[in-house]
SETIFI-187868 format. One line per 8 residues: number of its first residue (from 1); their letters; for each residue x, y, z of N, C-alpha, C. Coordinates in steps of 0.1 Angstrom, whole numbers, always signed. Each point is the difference from the previous one (the first is absolute). Example, Ala and Ser with C-alpha at 12.3 -4.5 7.8 and 13.67 -1.06 7.14 Angstrom:
2
1	AS	+132 -57 +78 -9 +12 +0 +9 +12 +0 ~ -4 +11 -7 +9 +11 +0 -8 +11 +8 .
This chain:
124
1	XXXXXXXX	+8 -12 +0 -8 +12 +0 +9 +12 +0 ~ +9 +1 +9 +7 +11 +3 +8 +5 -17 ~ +4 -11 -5 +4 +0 -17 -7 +8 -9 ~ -10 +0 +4 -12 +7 -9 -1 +13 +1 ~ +2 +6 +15 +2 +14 +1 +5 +8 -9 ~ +16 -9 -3 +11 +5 -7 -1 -1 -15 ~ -11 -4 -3 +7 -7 -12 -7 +12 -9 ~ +5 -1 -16 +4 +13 -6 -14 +2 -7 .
9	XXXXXXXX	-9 -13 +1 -9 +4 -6 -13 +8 +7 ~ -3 +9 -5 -12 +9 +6 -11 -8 +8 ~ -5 -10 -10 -9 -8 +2 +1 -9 +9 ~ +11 -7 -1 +4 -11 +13 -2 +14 +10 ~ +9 +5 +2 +2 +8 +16 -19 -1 +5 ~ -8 +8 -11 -16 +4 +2 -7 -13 +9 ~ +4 -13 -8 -4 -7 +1 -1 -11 +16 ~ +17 +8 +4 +9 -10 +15 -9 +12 +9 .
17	XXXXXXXX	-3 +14 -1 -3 +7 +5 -16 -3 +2 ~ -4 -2 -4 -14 -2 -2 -8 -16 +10 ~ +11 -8 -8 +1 -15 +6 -2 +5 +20 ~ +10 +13 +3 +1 -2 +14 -12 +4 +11 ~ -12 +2 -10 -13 +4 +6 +0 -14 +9 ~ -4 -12 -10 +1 -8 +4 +7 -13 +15 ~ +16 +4 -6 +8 -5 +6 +4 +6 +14 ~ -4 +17 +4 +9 +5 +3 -5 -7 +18 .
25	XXXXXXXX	-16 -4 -1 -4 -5 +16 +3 -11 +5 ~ +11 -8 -10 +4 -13 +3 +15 +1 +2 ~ +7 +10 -1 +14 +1 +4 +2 +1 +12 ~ +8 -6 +5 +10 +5 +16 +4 +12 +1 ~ +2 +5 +13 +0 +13 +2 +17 +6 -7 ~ +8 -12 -1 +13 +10 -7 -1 +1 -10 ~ -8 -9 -10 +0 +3 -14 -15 +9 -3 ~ -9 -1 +9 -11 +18 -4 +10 +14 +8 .
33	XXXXXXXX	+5 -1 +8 +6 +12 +9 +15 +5 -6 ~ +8 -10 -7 +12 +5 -3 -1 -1 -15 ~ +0 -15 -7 +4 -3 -15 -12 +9 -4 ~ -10 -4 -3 -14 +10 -10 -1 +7 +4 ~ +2 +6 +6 +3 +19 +8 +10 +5 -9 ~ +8 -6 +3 +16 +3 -9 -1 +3 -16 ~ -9 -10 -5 -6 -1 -16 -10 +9 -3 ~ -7 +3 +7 -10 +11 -1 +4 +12 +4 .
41	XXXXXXXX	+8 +2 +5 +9 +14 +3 +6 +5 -17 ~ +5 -14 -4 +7 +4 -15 -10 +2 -10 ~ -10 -10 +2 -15 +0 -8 -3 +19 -2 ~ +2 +1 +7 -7 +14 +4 +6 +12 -8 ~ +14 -1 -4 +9 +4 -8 +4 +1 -18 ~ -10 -15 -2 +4 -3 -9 -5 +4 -13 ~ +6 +1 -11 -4 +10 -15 -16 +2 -6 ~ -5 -13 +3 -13 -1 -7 -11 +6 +12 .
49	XXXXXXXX	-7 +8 -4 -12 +4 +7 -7 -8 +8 ~ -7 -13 -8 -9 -8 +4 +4 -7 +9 ~ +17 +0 +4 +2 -14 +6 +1 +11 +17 ~ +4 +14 -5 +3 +8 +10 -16 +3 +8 ~ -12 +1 -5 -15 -2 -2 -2 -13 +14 ~ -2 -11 -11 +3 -12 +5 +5 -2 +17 ~ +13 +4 +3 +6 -6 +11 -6 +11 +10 ~ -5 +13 -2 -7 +5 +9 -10 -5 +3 .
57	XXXXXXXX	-11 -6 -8 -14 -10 +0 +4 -13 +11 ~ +8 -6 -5 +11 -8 +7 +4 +2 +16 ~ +5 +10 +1 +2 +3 +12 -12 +2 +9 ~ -5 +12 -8 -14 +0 +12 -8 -12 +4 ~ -2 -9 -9 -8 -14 +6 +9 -11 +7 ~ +16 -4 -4 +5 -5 +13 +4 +8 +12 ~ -2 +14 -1 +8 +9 +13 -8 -8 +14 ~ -11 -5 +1 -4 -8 +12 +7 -13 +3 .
65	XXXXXXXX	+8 -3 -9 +2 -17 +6 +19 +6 +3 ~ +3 +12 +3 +14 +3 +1 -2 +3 +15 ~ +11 +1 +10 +5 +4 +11 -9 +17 +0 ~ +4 +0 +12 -7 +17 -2 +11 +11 +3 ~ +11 -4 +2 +15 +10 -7 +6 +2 -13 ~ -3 -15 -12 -2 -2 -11 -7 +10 -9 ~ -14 +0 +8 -18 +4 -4 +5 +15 -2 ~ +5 +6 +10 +0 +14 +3 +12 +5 -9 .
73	XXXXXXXX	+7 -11 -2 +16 +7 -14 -7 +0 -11 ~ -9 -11 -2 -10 -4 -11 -7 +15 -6 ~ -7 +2 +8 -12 +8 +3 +7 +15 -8 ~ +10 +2 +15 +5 +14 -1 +9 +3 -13 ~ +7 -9 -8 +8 +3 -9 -6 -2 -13 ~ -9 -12 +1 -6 -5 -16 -7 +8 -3 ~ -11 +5 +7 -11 +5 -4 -2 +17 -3 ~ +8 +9 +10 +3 +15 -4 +4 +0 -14 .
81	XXXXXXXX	+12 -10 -4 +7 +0 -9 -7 -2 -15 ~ -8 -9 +2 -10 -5 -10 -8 +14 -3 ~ -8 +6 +10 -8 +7 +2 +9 +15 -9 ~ +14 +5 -1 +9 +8 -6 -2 -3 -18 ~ -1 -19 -1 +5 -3 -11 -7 +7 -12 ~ +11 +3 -8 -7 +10 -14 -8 -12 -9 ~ -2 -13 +1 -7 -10 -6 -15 +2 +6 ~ -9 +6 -7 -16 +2 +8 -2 -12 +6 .
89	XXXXXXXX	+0 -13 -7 -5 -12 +7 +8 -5 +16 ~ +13 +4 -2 +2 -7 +10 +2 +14 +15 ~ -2 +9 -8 -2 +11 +9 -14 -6 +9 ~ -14 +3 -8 -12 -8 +3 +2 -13 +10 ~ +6 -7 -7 +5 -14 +10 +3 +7 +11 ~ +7 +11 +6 +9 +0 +10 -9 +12 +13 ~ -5 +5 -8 -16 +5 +4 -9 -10 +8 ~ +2 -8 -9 -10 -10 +3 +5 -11 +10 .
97	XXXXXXXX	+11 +0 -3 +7 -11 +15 -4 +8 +13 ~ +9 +14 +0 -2 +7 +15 -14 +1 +7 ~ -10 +0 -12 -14 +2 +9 -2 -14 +6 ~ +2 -12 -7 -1 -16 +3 +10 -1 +13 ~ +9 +6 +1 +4 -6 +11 +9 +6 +11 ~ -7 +15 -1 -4 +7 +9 +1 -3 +20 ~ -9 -6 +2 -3 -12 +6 +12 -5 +8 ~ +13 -1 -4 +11 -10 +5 +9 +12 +5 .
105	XXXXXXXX	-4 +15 +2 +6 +11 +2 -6 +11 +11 ~ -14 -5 +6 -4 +9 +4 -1 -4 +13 ~ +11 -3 +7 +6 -3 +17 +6 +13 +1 ~ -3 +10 +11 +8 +11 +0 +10 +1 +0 ~ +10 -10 +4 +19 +5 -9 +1 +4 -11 ~ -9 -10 -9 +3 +4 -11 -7 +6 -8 ~ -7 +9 +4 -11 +11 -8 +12 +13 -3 ~ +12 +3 +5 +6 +9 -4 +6 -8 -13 .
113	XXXXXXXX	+1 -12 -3 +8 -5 -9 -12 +5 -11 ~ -13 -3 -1 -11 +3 -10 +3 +15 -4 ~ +2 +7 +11 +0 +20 +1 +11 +1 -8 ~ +9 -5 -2 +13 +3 -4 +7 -8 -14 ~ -8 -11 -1 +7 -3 -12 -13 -10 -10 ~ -15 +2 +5 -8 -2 -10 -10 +7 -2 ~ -4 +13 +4 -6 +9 +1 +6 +13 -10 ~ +8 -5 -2 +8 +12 -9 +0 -6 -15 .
121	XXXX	+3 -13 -3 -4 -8 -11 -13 +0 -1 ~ -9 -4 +4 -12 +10 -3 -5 +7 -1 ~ +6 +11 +1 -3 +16 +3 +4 +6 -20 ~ +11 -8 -6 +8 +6 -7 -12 +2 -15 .
């Protein structure tokens, strides 16, 4: 699986990406919390729009089966970011994650983390 991340084809990557809807509530906590964290970090990066689209959709529907220090790197970094992106769709996507999962943020420590680094990506 992890092969597929990397591989050069647009389509494969879409496809290993997509596959992890599925897979991602059957992994052990080092391979959802470190390895496909680590893949979806790059996912997030990568040239083609859709796959950049994609791993946001991605993230938001496994961010519940991750640790909740994971959830909150998840949350805080993927989704502002998305929400910036000059691609309408995955901008939308990233919109659309923050309102979804919202929820995993609203314990008072971390409401200054919302004030400060996703309230301004939506604002823009």
């Amino acid at each position: 699986i992890c092969s597929g991340f990397g591989d050069t084809t647009p389509i494969l990557r879409e496809l290993t990406l997509k596959s992890m809807l599925i897979i991602a509530p059957k992994l052990n906590s080092k391979n959802l919390n470190d390895v496909l964290v680590r893949h979806l970090v790059r996912l997030q990066n990568d040239q083609e729009p859709s796959i950049r689209t994609n791993t946001v959709i991605c993230v938001s529907r496994i961010v519940q089966y991750t640790d909740e220090k994971t959830r909150e790197k998840l949350i805080i970094g993927a989704f502002p970011k998305a929400a910036r992106e000059g691609f309408t769709h995955t901008r939308v996507a990233g919109i659309k994650a923050i309102a979804s999962t919202y929820k995993h943020l609203l314990s008072p420590p971390k409401l200054p983390l919302i004030t400060a680094k996703i309230l301004p990506a939506i604002c823009l």
